[in-house]
Predicted model as a PDB file, atoms N, CA, C, CB and O in Angstrom, pLDDT in the B-factor column:
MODEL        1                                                                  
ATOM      1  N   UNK A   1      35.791  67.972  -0.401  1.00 76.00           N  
ATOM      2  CA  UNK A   1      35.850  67.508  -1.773  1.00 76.00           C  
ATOM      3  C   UNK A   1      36.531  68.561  -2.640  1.00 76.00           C  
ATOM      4  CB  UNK A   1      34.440  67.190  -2.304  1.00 76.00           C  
ATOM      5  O   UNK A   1      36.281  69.765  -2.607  1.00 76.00           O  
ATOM      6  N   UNK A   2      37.458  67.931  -3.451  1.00 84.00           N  
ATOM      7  CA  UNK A   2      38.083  69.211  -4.505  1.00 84.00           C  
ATOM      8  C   UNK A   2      36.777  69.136  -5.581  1.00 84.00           C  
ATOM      9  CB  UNK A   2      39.993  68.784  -5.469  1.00 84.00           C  
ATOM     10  O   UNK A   2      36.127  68.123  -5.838  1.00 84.00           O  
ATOM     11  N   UNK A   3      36.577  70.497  -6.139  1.00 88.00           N  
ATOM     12  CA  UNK A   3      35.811  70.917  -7.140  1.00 88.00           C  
ATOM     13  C   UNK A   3      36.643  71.667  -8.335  1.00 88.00           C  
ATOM     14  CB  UNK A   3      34.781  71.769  -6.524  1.00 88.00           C  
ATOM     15  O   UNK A   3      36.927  72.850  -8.149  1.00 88.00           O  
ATOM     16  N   UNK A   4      36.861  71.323  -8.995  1.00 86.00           N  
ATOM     17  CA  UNK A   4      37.077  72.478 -10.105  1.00 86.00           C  
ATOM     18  C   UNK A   4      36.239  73.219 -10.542  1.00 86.00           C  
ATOM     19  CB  UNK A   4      37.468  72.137 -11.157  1.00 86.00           C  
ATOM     20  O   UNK A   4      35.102  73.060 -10.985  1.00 86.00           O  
ATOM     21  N   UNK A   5      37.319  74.609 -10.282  1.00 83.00           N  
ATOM     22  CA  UNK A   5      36.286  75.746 -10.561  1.00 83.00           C  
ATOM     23  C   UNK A   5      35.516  76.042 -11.959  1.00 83.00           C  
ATOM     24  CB  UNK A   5      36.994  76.949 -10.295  1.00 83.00           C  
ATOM     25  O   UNK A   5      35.235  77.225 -12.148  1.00 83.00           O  
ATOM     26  N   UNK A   6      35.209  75.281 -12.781  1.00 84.00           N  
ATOM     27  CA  UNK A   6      34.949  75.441 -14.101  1.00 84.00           C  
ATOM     28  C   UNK A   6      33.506  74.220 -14.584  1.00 84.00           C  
ATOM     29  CB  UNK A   6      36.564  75.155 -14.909  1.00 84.00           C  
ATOM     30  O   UNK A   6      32.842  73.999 -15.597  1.00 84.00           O  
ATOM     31  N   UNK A   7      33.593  73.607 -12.964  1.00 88.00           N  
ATOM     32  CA  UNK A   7      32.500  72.790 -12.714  1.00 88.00           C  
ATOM     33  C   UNK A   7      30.754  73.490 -13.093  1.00 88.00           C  
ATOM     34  CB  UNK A   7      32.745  72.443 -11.091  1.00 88.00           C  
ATOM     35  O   UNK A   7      30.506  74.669 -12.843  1.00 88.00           O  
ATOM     36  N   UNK A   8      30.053  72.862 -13.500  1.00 91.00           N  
ATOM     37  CA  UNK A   8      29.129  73.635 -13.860  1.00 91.00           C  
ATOM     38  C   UNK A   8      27.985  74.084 -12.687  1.00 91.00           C  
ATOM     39  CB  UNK A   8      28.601  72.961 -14.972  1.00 91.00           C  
ATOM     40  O   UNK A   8      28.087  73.541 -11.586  1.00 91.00           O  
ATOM     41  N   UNK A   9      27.090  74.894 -12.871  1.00 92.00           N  
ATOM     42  CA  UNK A   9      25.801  74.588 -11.635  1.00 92.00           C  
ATOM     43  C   UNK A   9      25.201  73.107 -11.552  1.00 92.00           C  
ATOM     44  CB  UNK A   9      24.341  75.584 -11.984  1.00 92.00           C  
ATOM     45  O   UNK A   9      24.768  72.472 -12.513  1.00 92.00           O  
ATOM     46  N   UNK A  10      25.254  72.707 -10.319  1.00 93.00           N  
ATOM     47  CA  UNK A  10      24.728  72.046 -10.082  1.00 93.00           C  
ATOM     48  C   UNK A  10      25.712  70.633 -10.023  1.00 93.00           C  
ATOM     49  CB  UNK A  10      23.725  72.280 -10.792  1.00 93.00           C  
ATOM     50  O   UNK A  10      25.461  69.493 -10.415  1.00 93.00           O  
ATOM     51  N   UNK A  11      26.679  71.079  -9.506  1.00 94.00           N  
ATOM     52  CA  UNK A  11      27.465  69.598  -9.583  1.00 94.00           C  
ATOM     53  C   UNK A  11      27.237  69.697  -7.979  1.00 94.00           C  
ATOM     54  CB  UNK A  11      29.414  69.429 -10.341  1.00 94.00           C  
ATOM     55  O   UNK A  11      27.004  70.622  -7.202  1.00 94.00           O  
ATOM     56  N   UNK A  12      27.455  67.990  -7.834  1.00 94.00           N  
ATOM     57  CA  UNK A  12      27.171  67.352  -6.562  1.00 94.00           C  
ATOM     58  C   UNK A  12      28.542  67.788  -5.891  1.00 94.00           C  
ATOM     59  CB  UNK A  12      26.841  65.625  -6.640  1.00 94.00           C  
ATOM     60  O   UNK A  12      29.483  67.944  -6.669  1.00 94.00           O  
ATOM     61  N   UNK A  13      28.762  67.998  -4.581  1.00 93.00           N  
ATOM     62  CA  UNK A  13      29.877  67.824  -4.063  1.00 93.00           C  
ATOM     63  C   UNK A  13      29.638  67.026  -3.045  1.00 93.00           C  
ATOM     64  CB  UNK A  13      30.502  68.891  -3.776  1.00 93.00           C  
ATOM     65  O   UNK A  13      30.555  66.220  -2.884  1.00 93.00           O  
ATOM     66  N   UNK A  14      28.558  66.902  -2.107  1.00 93.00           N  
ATOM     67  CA  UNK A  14      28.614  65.999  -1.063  1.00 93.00           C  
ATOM     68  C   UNK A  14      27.126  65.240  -1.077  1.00 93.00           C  
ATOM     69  CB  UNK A  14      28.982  66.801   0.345  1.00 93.00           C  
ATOM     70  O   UNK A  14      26.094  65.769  -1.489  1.00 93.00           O  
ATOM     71  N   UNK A  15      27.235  63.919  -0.550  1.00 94.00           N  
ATOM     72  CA  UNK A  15      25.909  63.158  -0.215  1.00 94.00           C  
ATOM     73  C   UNK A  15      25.229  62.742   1.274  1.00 94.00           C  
ATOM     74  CB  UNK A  15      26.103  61.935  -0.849  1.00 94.00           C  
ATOM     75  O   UNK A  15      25.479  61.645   1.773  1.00 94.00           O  
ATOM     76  N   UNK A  16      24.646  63.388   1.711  1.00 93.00           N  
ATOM     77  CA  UNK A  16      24.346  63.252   3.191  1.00 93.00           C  
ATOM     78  C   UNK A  16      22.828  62.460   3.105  1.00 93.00           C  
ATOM     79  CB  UNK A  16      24.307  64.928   4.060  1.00 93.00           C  
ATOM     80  O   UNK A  16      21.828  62.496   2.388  1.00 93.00           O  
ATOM     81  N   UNK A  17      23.434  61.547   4.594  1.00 92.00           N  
ATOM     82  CA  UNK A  17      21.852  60.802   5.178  1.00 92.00           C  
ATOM     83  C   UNK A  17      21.913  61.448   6.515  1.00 92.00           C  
ATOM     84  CB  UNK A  17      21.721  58.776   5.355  1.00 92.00           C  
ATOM     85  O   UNK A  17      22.883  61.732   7.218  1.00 92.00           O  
ATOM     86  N   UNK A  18      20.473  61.629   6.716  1.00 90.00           N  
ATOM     87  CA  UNK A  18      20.033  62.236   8.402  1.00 90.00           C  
ATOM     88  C   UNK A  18      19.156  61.285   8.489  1.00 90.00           C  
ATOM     89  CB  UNK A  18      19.292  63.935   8.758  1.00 90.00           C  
ATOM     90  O   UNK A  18      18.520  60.633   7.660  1.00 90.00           O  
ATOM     91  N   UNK A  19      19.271  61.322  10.565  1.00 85.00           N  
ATOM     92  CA  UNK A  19      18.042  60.505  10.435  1.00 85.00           C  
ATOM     93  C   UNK A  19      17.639  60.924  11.842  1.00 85.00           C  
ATOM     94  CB  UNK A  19      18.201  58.775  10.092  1.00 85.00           C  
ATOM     95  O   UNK A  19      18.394  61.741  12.369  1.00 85.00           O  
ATOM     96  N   UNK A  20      16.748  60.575  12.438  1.00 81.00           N  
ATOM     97  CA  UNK A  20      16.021  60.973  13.593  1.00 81.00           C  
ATOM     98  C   UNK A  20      15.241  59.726  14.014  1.00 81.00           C  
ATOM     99  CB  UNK A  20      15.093  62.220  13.313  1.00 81.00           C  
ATOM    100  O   UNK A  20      14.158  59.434  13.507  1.00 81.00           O  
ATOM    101  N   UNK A  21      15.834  59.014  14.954  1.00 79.00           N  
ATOM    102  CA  UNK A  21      15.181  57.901  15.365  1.00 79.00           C  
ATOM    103  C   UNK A  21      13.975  57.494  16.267  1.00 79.00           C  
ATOM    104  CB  UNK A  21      15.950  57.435  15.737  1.00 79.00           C  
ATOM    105  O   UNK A  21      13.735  56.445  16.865  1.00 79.00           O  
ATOM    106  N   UNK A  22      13.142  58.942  16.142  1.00 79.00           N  
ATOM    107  CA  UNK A  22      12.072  59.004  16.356  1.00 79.00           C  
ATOM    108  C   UNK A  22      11.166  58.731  15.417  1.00 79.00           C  
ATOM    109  CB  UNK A  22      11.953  59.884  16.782  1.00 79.00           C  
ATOM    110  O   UNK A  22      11.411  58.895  14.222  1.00 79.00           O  
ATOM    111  N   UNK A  23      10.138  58.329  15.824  1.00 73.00           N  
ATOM    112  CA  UNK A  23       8.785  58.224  14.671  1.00 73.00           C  
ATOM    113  C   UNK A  23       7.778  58.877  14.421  1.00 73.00           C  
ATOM    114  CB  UNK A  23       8.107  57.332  14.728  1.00 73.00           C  
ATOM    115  O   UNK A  23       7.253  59.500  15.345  1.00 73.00           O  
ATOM    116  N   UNK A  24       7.243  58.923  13.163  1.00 74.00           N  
ATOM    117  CA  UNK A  24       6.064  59.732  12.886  1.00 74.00           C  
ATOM    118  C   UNK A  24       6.845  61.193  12.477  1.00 74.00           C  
ATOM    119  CB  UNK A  24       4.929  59.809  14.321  1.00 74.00           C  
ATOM    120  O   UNK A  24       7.872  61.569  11.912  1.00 74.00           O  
ATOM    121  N   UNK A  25       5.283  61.921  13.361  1.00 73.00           N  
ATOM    122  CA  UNK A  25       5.901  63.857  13.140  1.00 73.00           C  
ATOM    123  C   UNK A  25       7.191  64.290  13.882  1.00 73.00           C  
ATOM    124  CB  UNK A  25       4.662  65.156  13.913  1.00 73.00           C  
ATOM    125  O   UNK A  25       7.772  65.374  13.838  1.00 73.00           O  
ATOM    126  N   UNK A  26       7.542  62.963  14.699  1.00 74.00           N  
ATOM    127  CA  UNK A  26       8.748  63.941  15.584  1.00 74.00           C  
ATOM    128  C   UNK A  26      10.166  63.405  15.388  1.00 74.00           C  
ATOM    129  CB  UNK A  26       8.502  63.917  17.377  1.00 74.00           C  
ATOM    130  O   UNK A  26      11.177  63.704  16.023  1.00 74.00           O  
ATOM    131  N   UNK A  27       9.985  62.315  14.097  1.00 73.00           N  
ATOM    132  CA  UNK A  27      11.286  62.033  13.823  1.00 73.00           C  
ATOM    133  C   UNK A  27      11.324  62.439  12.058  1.00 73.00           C  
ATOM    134  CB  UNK A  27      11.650  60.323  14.307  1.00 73.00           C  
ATOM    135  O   UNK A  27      11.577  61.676  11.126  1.00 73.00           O  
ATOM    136  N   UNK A  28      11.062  63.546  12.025  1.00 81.00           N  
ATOM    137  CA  UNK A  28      11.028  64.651  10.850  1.00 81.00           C  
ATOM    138  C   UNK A  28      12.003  65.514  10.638  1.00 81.00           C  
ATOM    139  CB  UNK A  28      10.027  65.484  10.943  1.00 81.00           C  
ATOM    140  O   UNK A  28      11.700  66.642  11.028  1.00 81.00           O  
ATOM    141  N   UNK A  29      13.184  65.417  10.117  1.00 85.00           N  
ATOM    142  CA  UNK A  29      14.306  66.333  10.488  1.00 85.00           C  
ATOM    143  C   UNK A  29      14.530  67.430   8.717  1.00 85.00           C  
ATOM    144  CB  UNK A  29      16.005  65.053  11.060  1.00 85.00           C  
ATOM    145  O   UNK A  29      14.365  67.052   7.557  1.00 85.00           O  
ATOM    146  N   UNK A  30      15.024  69.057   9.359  1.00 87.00           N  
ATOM    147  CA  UNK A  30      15.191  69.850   8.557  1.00 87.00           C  
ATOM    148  C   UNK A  30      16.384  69.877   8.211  1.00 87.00           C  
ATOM    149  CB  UNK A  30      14.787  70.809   8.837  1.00 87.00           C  
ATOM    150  O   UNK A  30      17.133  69.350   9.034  1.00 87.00           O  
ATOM    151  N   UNK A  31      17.000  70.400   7.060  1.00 90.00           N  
ATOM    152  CA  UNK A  31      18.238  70.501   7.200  1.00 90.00           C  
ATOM    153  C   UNK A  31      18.778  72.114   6.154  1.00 90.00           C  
ATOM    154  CB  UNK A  31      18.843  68.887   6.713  1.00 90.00           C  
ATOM    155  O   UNK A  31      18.380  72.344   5.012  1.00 90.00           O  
ATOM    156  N   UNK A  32      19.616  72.890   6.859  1.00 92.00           N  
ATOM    157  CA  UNK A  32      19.594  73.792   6.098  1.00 92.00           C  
ATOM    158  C   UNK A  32      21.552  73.530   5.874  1.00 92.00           C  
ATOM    159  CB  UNK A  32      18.756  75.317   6.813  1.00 92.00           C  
ATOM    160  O   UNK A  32      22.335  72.674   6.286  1.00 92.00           O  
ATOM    161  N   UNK A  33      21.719  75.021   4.844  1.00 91.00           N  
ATOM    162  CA  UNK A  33      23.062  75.551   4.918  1.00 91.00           C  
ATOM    163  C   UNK A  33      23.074  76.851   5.594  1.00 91.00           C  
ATOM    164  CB  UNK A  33      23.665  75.677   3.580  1.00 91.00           C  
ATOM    165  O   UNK A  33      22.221  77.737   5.652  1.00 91.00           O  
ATOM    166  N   UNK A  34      24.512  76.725   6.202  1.00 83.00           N  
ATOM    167  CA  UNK A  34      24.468  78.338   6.609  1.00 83.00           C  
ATOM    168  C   UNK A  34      25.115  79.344   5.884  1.00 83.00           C  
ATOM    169  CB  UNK A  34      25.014  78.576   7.867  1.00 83.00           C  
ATOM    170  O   UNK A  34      25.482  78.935   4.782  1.00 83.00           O  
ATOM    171  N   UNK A  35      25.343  80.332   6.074  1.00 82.00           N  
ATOM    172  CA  UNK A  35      26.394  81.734   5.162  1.00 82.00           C  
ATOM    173  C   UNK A  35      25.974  81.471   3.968  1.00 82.00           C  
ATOM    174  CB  UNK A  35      28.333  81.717   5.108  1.00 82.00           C  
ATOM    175  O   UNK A  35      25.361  80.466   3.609  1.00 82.00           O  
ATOM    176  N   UNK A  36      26.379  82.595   3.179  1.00 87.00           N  
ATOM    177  CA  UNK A  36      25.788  83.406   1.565  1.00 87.00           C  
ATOM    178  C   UNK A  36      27.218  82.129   1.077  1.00 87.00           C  
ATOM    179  CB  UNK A  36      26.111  86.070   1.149  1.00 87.00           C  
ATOM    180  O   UNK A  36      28.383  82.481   1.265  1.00 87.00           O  
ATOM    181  N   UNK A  37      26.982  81.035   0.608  1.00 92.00           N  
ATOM    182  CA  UNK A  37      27.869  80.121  -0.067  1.00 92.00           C  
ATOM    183  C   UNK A  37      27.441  80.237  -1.452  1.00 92.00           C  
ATOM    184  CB  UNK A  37      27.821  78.656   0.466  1.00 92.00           C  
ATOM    185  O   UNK A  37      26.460  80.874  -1.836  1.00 92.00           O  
ATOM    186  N   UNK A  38      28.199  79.616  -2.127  1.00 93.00           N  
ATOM    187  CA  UNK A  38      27.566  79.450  -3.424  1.00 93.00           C  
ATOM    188  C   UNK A  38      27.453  78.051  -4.255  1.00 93.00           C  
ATOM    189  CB  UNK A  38      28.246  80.335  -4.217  1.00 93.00           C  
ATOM    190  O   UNK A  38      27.828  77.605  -5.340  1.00 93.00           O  
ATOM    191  N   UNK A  39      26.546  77.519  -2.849  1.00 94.00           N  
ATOM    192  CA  UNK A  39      26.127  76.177  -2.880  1.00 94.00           C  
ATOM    193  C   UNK A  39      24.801  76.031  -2.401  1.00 94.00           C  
ATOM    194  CB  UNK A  39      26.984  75.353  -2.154  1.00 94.00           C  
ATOM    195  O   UNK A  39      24.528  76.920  -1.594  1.00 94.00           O  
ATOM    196  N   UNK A  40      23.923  75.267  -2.596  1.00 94.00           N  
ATOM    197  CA  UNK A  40      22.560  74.814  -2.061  1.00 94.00           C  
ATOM    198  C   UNK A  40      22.501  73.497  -1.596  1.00 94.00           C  
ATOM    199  CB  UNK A  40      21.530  74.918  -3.038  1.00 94.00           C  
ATOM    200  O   UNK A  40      23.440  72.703  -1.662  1.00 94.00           O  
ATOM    201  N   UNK A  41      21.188  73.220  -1.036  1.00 94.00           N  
ATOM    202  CA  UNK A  41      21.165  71.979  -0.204  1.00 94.00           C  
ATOM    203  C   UNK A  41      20.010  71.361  -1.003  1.00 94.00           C  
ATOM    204  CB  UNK A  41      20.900  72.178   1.526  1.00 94.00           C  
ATOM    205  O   UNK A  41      18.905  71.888  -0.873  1.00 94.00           O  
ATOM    206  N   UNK A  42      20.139  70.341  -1.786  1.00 94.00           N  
ATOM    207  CA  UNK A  42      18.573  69.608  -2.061  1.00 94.00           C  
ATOM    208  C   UNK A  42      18.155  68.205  -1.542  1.00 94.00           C  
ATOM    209  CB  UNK A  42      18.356  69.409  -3.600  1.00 94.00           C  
ATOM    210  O   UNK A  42      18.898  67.249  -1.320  1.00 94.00           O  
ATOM    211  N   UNK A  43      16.880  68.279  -1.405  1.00 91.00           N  
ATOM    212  CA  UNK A  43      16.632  66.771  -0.582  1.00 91.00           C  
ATOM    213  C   UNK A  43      16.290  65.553  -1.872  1.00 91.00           C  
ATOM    214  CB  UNK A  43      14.958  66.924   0.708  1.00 91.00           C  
ATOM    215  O   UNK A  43      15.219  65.319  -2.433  1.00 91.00           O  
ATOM    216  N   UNK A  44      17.377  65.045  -2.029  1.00 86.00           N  
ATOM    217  CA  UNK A  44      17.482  63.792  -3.078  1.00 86.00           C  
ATOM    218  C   UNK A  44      16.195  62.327  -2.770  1.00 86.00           C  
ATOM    219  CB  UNK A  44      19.359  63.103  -2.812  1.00 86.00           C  
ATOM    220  O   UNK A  44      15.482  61.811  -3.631  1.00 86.00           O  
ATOM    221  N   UNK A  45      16.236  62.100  -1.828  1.00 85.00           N  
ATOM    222  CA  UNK A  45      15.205  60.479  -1.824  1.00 85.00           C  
ATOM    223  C   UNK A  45      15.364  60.663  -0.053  1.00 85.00           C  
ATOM    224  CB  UNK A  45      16.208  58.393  -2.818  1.00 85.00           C  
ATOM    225  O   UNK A  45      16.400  60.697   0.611  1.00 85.00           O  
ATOM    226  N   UNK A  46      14.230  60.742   0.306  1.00 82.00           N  
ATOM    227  CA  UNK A  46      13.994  60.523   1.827  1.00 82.00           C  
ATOM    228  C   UNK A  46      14.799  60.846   2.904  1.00 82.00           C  
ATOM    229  CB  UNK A  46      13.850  59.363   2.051  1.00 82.00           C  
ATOM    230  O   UNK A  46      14.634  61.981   3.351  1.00 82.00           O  
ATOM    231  N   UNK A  47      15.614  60.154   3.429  1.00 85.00           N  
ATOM    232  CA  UNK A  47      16.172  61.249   4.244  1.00 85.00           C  
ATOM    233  C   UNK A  47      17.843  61.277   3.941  1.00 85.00           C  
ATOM    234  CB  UNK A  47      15.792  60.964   5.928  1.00 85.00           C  
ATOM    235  O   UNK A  47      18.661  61.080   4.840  1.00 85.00           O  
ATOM    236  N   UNK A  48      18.229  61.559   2.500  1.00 92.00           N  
ATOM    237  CA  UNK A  48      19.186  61.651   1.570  1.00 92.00           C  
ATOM    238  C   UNK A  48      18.888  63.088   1.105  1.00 92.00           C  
ATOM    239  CB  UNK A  48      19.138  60.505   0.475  1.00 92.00           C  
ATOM    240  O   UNK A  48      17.788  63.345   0.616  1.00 92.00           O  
ATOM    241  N   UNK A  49      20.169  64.361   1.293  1.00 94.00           N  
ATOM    242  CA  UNK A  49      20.354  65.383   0.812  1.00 94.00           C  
ATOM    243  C   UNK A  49      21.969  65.369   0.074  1.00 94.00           C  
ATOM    244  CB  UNK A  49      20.029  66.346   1.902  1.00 94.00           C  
ATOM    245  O   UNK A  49      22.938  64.648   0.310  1.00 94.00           O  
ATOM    246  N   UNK A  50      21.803  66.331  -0.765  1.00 95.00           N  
ATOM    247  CA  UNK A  50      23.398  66.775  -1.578  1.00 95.00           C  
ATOM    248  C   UNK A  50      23.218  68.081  -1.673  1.00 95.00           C  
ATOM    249  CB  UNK A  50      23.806  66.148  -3.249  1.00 95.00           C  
ATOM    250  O   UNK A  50      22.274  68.813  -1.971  1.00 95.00           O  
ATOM    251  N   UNK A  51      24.728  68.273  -1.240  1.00 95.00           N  
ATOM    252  CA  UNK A  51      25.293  69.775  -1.673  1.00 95.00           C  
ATOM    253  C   UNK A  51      25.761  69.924  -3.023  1.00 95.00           C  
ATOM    254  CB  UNK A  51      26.506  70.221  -0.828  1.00 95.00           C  
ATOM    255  O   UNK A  51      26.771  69.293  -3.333  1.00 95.00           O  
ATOM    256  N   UNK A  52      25.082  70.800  -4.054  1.00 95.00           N  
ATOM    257  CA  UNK A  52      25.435  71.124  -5.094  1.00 95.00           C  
ATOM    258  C   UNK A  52      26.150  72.721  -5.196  1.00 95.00           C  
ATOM    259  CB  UNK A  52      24.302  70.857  -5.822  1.00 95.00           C  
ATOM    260  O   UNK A  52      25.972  73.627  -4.381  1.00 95.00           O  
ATOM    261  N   UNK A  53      26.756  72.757  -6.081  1.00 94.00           N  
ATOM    262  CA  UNK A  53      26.878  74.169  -6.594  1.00 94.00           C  
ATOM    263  C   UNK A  53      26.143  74.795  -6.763  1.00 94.00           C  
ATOM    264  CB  UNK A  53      27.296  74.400  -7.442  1.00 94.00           C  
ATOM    265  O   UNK A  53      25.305  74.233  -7.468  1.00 94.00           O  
ATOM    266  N   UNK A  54      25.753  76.195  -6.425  1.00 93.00           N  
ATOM    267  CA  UNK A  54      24.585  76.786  -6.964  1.00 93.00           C  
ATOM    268  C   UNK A  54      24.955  78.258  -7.879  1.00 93.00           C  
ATOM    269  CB  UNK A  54      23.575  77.066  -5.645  1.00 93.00           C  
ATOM    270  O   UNK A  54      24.324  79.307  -8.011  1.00 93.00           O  
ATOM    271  N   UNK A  55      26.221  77.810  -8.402  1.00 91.00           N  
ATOM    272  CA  UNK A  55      26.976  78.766  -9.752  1.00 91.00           C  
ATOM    273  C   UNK A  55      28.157  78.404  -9.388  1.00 91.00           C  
ATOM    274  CB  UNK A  55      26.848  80.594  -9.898  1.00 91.00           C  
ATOM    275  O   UNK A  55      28.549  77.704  -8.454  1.00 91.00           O  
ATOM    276  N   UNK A  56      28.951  79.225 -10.640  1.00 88.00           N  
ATOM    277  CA  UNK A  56      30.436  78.722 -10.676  1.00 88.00           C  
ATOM    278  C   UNK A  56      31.152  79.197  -9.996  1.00 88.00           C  
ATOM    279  CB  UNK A  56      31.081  78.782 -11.685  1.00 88.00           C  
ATOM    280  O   UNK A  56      31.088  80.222  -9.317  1.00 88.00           O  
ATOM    281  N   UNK A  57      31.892  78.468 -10.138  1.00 90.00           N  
ATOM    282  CA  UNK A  57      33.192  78.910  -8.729  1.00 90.00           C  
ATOM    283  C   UNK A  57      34.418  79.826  -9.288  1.00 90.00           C  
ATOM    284  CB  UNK A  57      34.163  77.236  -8.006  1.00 90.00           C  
ATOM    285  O   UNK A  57      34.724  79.686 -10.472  1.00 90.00           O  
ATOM    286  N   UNK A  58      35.034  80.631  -8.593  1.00 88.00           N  
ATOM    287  CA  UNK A  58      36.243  81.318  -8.832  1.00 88.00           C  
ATOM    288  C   UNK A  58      37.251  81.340  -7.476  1.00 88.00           C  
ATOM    289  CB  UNK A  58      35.838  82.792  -9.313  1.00 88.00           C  
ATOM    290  O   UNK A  58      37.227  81.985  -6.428  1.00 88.00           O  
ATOM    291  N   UNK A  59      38.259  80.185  -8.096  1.00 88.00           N  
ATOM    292  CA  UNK A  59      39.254  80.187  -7.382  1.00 88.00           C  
ATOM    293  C   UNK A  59      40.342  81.310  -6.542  1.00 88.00           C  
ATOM    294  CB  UNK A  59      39.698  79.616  -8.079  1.00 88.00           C  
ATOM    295  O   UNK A  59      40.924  81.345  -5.458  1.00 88.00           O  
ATOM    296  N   UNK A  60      40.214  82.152  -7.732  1.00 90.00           N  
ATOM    297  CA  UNK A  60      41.196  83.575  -7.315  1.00 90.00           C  
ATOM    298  C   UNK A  60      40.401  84.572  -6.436  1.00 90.00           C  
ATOM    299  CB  UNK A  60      41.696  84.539  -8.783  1.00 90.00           C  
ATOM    300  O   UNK A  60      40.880  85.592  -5.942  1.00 90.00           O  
ATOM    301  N   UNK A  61      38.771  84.024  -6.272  1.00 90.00           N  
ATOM    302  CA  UNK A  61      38.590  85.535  -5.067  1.00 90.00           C  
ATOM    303  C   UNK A  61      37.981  84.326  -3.982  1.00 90.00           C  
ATOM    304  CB  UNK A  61      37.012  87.361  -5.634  1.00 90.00           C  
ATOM    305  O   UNK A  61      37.694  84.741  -2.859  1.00 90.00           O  
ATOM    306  N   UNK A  62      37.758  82.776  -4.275  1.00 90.00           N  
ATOM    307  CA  UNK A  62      37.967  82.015  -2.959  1.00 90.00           C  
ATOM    308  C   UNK A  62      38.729  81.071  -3.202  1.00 90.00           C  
ATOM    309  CB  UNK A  62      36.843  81.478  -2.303  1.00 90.00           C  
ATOM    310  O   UNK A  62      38.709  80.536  -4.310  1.00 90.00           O  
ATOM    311  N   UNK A  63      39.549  80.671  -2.237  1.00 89.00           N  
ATOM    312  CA  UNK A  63      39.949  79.011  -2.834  1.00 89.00           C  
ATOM    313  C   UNK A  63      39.898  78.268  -2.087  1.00 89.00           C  
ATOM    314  CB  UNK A  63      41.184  78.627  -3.353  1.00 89.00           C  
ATOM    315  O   UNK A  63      40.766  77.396  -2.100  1.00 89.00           O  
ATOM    316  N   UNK A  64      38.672  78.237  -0.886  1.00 90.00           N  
ATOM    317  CA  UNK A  64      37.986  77.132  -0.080  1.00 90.00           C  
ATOM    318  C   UNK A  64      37.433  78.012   0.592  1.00 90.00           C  
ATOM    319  CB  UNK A  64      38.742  76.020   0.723  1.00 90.00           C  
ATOM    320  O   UNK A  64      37.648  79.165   0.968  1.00 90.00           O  
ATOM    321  N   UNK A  65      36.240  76.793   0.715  1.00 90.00           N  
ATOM    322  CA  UNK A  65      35.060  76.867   1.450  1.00 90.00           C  
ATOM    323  C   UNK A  65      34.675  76.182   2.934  1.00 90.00           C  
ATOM    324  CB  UNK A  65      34.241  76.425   0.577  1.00 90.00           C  
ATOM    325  O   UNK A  65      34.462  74.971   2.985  1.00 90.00           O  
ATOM    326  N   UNK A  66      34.623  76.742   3.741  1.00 91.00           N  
ATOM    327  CA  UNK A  66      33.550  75.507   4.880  1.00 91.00           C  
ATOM    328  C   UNK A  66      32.314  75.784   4.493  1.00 91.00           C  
ATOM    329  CB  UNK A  66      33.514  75.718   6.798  1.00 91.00           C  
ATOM    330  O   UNK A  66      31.784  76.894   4.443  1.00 91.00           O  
ATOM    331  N   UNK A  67      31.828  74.660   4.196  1.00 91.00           N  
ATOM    332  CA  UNK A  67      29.849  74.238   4.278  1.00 91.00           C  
ATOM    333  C   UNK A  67      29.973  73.753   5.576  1.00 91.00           C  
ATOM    334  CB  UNK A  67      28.953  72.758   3.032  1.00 91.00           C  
ATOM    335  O   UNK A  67      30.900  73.180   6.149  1.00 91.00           O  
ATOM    336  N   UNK A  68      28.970  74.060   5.893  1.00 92.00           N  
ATOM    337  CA  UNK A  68      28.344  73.394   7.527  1.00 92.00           C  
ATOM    338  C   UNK A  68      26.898  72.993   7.636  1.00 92.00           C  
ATOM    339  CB  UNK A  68      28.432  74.569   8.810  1.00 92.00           C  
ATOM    340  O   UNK A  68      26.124  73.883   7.990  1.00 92.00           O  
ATOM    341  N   UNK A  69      26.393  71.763   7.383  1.00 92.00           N  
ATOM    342  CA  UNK A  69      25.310  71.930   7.128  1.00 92.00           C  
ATOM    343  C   UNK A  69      24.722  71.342   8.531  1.00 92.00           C  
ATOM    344  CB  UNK A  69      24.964  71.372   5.797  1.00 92.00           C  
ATOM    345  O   UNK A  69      25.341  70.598   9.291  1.00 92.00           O  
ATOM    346  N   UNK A  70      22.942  71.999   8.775  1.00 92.00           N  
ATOM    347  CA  UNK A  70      22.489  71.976  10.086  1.00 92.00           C  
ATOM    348  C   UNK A  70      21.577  71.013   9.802  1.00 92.00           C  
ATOM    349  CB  UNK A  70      21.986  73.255  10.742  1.00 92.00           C  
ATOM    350  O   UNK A  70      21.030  70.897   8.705  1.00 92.00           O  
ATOM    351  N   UNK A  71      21.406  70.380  10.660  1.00 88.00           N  
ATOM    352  CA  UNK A  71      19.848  69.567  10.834  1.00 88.00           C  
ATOM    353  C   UNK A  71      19.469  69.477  12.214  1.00 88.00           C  
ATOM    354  CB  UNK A  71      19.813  67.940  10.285  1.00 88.00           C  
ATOM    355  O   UNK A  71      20.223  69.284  13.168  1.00 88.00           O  
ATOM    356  N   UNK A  72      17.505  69.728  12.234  1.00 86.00           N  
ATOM    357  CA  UNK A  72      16.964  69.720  13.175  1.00 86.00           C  
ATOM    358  C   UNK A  72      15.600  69.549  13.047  1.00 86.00           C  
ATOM    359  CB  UNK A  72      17.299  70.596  13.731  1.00 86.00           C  
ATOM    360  O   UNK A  72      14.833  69.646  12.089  1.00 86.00           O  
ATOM    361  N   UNK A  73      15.461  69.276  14.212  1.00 79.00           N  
ATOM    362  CA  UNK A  73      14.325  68.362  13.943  1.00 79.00           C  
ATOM    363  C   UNK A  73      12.885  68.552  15.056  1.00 79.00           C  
ATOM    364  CB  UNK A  73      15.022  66.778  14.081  1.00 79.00           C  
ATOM    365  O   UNK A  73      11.894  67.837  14.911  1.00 79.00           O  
TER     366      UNK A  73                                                      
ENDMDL                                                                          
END                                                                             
């Protein structure tokens, strides 16, 4: 997703569903981010997460990112 860097905290950049087609306690899935990004992961409605910004961005000392986000379960 392009972001402009002038975007504030907390803008959405991505919308993820996980799911684990197990039931009960063992179809319970985690999901993290990896590396010092300067983005977070929040869990929106059940098994719906988004990557937000978690401060502003500066193009001139990055000008892209890989997020990789993990889930497990």
């Amino acid at each position: 997703s392009d972001i402009s860097e002038d975007a504030p905290s907390g803008t959405v950049v991505a919308l993820l569903y996980v799911q684990d087609r197990d039931s009960g306690p063992n179809g319970e899935v985690r999901c993290s981010l990896n590396g010092d990004l300067p983005f977070r992961l929040e869990k929106s409605f059940e098994d719906y997460y988004r990557v937000v910004t978690a401060r502003e961005l500066d193009r001139e000392q990055v000008s892209e990112y890989n997020v990789t986000v993990r889930a497990a379960d």
